[in-house]
KEVEX-483238 format. One record per residue: x, y negated, z negated of N, C-alpha, C in turn. Coordinates in steps of 0.05 Angstrom, whole numbers, plus 5000, padded with zeros to 4 digits. Layout:
BEGIN
XYZXYZXYZ...
***
This chain:
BEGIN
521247494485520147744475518647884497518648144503517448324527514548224519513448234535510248194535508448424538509048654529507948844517510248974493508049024466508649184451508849474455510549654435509749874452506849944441506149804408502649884410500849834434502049544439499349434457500449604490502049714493502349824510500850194517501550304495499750484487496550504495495650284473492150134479492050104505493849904524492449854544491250114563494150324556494750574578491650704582491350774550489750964543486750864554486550624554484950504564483150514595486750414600486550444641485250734644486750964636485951204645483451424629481951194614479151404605480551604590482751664567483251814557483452044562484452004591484852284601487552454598487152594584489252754572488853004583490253174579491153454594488853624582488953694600485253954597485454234594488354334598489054554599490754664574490954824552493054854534493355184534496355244551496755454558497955514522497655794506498755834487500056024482502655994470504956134463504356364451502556324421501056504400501456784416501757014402500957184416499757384392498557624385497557734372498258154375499958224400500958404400503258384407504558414388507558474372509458214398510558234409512258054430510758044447509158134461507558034482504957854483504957704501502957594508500157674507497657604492494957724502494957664526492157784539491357794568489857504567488957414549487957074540489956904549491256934532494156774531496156764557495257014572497756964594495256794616493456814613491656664636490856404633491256324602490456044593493455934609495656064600499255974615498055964645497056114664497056084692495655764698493655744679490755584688492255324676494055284658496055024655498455004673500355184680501355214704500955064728497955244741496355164764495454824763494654774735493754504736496254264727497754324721500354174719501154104753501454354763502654314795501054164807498254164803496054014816496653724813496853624791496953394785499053264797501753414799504053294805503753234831502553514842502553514881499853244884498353264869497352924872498652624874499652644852501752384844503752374873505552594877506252634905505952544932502952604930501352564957500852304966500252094948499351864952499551724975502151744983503451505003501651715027502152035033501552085056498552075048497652165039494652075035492351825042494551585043492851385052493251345076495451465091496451445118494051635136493851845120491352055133489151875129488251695111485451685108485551425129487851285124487051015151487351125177488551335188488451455214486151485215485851705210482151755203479951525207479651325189477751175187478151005214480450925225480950765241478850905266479551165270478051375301475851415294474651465265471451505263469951225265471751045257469350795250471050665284472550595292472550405317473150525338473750825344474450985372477350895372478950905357481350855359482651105367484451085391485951335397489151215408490751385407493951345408493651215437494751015432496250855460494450675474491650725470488750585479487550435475485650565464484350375435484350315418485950065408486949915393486049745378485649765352484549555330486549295329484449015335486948815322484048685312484948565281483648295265483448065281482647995306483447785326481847475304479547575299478647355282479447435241481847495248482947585210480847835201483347905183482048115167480048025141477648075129476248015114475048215099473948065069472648385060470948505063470548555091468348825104470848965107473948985109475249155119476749225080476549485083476349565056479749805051480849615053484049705058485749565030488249775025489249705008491249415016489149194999491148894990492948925017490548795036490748665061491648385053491248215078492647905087491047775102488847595087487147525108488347165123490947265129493846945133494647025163494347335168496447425189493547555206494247635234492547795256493848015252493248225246493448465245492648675272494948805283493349065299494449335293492349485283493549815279492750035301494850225293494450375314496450595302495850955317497551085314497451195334499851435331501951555356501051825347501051965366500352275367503652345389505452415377507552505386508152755392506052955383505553305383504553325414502053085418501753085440502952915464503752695453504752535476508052615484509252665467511252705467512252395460516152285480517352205463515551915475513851645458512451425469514851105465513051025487514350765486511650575464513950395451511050165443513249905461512549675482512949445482513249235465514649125454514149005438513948655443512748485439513148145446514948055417516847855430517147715413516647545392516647485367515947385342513147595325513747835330512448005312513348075288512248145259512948185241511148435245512848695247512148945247513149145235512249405237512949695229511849895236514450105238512550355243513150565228512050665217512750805188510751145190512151375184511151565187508751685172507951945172505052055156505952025128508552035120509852035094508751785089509351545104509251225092512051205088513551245098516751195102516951025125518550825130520350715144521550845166520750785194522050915214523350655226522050455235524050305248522849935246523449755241522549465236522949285272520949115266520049065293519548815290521848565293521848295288523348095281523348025267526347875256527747985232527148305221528648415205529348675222527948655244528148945270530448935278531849125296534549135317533548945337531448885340531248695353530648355361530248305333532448105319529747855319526647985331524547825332524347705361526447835379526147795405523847905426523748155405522248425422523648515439521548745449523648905470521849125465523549385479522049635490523549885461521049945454522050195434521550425442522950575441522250905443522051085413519851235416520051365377520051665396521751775384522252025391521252195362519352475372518852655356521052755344519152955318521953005303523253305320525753225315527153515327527853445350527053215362527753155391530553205403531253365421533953425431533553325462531253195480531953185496534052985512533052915538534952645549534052415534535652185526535551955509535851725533533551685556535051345575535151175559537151025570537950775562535950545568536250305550534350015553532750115530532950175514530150275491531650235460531250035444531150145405530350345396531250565391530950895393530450885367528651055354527651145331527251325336527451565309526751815309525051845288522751945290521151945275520752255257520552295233520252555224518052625216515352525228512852595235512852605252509452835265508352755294507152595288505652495271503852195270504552015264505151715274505851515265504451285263504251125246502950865238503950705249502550465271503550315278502049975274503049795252503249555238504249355254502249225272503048965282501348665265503848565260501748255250503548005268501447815266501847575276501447295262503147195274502746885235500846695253499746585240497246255241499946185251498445975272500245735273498045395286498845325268497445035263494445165254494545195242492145385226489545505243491245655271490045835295490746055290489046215305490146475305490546545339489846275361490846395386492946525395494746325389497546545394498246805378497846735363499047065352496947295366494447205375492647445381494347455417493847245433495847315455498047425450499747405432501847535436502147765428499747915401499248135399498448275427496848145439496148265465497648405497499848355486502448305498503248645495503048745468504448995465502849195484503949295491504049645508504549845492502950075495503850305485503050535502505250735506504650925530507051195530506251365525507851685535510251535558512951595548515151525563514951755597513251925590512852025617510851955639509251715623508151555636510051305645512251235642513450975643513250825673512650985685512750835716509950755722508050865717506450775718503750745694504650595676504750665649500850565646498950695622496250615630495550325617494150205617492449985606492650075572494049835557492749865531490849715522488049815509486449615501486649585475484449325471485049195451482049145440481249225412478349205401478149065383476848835380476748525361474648665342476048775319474048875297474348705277473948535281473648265259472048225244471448275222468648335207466548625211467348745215465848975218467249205194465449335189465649445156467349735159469549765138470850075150471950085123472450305112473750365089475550515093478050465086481250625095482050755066480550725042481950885019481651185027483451325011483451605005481751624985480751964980479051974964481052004936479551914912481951964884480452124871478752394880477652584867479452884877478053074875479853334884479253334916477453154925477653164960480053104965481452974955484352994963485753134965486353354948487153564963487253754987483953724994483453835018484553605038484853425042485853285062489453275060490553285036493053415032493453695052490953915052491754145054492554135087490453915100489653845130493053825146494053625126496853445129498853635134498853775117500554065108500954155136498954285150498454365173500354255192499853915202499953835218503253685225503853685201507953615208509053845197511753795199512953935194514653925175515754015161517754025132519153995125520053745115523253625111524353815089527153785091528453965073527953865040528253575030528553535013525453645001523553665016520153705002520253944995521854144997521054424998520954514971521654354954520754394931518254434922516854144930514454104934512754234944513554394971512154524974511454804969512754854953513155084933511155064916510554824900508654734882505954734896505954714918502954594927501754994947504255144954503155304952502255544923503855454910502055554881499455494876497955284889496055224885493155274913495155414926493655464953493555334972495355084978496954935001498854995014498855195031501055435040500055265071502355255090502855215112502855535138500955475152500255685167497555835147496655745128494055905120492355695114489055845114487055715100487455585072486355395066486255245036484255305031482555535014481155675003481055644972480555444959481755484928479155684917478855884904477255964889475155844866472455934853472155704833473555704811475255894807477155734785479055554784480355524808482255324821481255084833477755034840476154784840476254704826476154844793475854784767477554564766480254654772483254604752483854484774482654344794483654154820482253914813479253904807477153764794478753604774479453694755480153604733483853544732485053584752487953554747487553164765485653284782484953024798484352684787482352804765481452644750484352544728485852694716488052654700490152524717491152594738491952484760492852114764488852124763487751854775488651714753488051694731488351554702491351534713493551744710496851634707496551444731496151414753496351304768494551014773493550974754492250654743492650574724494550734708496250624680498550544696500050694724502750654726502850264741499950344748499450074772498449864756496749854734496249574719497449484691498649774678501949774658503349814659505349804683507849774680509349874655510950024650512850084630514750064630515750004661519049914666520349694668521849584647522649254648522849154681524049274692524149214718522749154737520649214731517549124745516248814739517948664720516648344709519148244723517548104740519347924762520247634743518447544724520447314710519647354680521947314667522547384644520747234624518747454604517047334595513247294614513447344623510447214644510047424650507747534670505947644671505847774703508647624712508247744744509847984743509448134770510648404769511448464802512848564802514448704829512948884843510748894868509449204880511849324886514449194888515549374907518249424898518349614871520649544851522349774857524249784886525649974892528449814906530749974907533249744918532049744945531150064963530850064979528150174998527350225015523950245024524650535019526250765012524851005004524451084978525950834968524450914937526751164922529951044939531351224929533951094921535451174894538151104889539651374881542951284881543051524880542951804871542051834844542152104840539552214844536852094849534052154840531951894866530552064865527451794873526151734850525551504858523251264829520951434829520451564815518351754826515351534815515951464796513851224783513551024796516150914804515650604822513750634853514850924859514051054884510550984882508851154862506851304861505550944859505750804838505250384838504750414862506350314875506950234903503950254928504950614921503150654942499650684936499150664911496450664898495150414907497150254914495049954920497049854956498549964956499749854992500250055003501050005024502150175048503950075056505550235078506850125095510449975091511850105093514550055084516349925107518249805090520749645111522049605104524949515114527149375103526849145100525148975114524048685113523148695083521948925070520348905044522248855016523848975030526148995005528748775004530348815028532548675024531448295029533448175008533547815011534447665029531547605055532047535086532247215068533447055068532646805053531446665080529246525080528746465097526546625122526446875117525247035142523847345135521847405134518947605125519047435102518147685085515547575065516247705035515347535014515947694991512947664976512847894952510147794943510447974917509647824895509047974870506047814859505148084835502448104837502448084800499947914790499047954767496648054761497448154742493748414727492848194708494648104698493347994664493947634667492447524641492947194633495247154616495046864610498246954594497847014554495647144555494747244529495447634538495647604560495847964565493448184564491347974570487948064576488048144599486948304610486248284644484448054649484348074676482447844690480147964694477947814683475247934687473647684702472047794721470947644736468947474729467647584701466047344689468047084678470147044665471246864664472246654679472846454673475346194691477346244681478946204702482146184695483946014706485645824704486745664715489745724719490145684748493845754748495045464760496045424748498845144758500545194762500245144796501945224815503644944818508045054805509344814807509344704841510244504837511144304866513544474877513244444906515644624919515544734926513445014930512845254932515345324954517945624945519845544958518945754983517645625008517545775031517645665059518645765086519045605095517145605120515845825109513645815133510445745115509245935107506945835084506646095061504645955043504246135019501346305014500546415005497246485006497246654976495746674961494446754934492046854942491447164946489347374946487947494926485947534908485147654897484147904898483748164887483148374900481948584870480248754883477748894865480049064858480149054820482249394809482049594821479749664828478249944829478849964857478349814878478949894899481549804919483149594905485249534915484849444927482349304939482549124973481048844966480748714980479548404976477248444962476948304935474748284929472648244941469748284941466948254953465948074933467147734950464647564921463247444945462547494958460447374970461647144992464347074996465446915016467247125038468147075057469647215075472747245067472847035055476347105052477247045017478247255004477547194970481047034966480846794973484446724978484446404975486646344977487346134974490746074991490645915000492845875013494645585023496445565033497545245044496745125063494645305078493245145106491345055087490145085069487944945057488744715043488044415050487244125043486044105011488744194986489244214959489543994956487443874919487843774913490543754894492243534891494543624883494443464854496443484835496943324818499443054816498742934802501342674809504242644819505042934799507743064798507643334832506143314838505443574865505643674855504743874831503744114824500044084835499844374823495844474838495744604822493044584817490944694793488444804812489945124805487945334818486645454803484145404805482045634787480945824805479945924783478646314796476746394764474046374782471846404767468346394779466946484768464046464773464046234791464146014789463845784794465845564793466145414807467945184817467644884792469944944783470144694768469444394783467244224767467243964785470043864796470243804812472343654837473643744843474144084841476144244845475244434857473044344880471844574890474044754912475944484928477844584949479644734927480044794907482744894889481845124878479245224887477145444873477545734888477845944880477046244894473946414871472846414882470846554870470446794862469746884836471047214823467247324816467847534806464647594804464847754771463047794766461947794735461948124735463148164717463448444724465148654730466448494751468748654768472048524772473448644749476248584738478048554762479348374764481148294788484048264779486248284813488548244804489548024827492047914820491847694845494947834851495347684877498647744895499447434914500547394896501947174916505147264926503747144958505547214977506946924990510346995002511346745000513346895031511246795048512446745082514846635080517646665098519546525098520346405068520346615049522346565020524246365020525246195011527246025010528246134980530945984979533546074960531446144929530145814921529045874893527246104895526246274903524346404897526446724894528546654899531246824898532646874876532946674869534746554841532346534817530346484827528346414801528446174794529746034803529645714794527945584803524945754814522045624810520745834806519245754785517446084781514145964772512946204785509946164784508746234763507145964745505645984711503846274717503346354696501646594687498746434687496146604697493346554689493546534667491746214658490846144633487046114638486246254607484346274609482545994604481345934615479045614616476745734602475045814607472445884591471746224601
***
């Protein structure tokens, strides 16, 4: 039987989103003979205007967080294209306030200014699990053992959009349909170090192909615990940083719809974003309505397709055939908006079944009563024997509200296979997550806080066949006290 009713599905919705229902009721009524009052046709504009608002929100998401982590990256660490370079050398932790990070892998970010650099090289070292994905949050090109370059590395060139010039040869050519690009390097533990992967992050180059001969120094900044927040704002500031974006690329054909909608609302390309106070009004509040669909779409699911095993409680972040979130007649426009409310960053590694090679990961909101997880409680998960992966596994917990590692008071809110688990007779593990650590299960413990509702994501490095087939599947949180 589905594990939501459509009552209890309803309840939950209405719940997630503060009853936020539509604020605007444009009315048909009219009171002189076939025409419209002068009431009536402006109450229609002011639903109109706030309908498009909301949508051009829901919309925005993916490029939205791509603006706000560029951003945060150059105000909080001096990060600039090709230079200065953020890597997690000692892991990412929750001072770094990013959407449902990996505190398993070394991470280094970085972006590309292609307006100004023109067409850049990145170097790449061998055994990276990478991406570089545009302002959209689309997929431009994979960099590893799902890359063209097969996890060997090698020399990439990302060419701006529109690029017609000379193309030399020796380069994995990508064309990018931004000038700004995101660039996602991680590196795996090995023997539960992080040396090598940080040397070999260290390894990458990045440099203007018209610098290639004598190409400059890239540095490298160990922001390992130091505090930065990469969300977008989920009020009407978002729009104004929408309006910024607008500006700064340029306009694929298929958006122009879109952007039809967003200049109805005063997001016109080549002008000021000036909204008036009646359009602060109806930005304010489409914002707020917005936010609700978009934390009903991400902690209720409505689409069978999103419960990764039949019956239970887990669910798919990434419930598309392919990383744009498109089949053929239409885009997921729902699966899309999930997605990017709590991740970033797209690939073909994400999607297609490497058996054996990247990473897969599905995430649970609720116990197997269909409660959420609340941080004052215990909860116990039994984890079967086997776990099918061929490299390691890790279980993250992370704050609803903000999508990124919980803040309970330890550095890393996780659990993982480098950690010395107590096991059971049969190799299964008994993992709790609660206030406090059950006696003798302190190594089998993640600590949650009182108060603040959590969701977990277990991720499975080097997938093997069962985790393919389903012929091992991971128990639902059961509640302990």
């Amino acid at each position: 039987m589905r594990i939501h009713t459509t009552i209890n599905r309803i309840l939950i919705t209405l719940a997630v989103i503060g009853l936020a229902l539509p604020v605007y009721a444009g009315s048909a009524d009219n009171s002189q003979g076939s025409s419209p009052t002068p009431e009536s046709i402006q109450a229609s504009y002011d639903e109109l205007d706030y309908q498009r608002a909301v949508q051009a929100y829901l919309w925005s998401i993916p490029s939205m967080y791509m603006y706000s982590l560029r951003k945060s990256l150059a105000d909080t660490f001096g990060a600039t294209p090709n230079t200065n370079v953020p890597i997690w050398a000692d892991l990412m932790d929750n001072e770094t306030v990013m959407l449902t990070p990996n505190s398993q892998v070394v991470y280094v970010f970085n972006y590309l200014d292609l307006k100004k650099d023109g067409p850049t090289v990145l170097e790449a070292p061998p055994k990276l699990a990478a991406m570089l994905d545009s302002m959209w949050d689309q997929p431009i090109v994979d960099i590893g053992a799902t890359g063209p370059d097969k996890g060997q590395g090698g020399k990439f060139l990302v060419l701006p959009p529109g690029y017609e010039g000379e193309v030399p040869d020796g380069y994995f050519v990508a064309r990018s349909p931004t000038y700004g690009v995101m660039v996602v390097l991680r590196g795996y533990i090995e023997n539960g170090s992080t040396d090598n992967a940080v040397a070999r992050l260290k390894q990458t180059r990045i440099y203007p192909l018209a610098k290639k001969d004598n190409p400059p120094e890239t540095t490298f900044l160990n922001v390992s615990g130091k505090p930065v927040d990469t969300l977008f704002p989920t009020d009407e500031r978002l729009f104004y940083n929408l309006a910024e974006l607008v500006q700064q690329e340029p306009v694929a054909d298929k958006d122009k719809v879109m952007y039809g909608m967003l200049a109805t609302i005063g997001i016109e390309k080549g002008k000021p974003f000036e909204p008036d106070e009646r359009m602060q009004a109806i930005l304010k509040k489409a914002a707020k309505t917005a936010h609700g669909i978009v934390q009903a779409l991400f902690l209720a699911p409505r689409d069978e397709k999103a419960w990764y095993y039949p019956g239970k409680t887990w669910t798919l972040p990434f419930q598309t055939p392919n990383a744009f979130f498109e089949v053929d007649d239409r885009v997921l426009l729902d699966e899309r908006t999930q997605f990017f409310y709590s991740a970033f960053g797209t690939s073909a590694g994400m999607v297609k079944a490497f058996v054996g090679k990247g990473s897969k990961y599905i995430n649970s909101y609720t116990d197997n009563n269909r409660e959420f997880l609340h941080g004052e409680n215990t909860y116990r998960l039994v984890l079967p024997p086997n776990v099918p992966v061929k490299d390691f596994w890790s279980l993250t917990i992370y704050d609803n509200e903000t999508r990124a590692m919980l803040k309970n008071g330890t550095r890393f809110p996780n659990i993982d296979s480098y950690r010395e688990l107590k096991a059971n007779e049969d190799g299964s593990i008994d993992l709790y997550f609660g206030p406090q650590a059950p006696e003798g299960f302190e190594s089998n413990w993640v600590k949650t806080v009182a108060g603040k509702d959590w969701f977990a994501m277990m991720r499975f490095y080097g997938p093997e066949q069962p985790y393919f087939d389903k012929s091992w599947q991971l128990n639902d949180f059961e509640l302990v006290d």
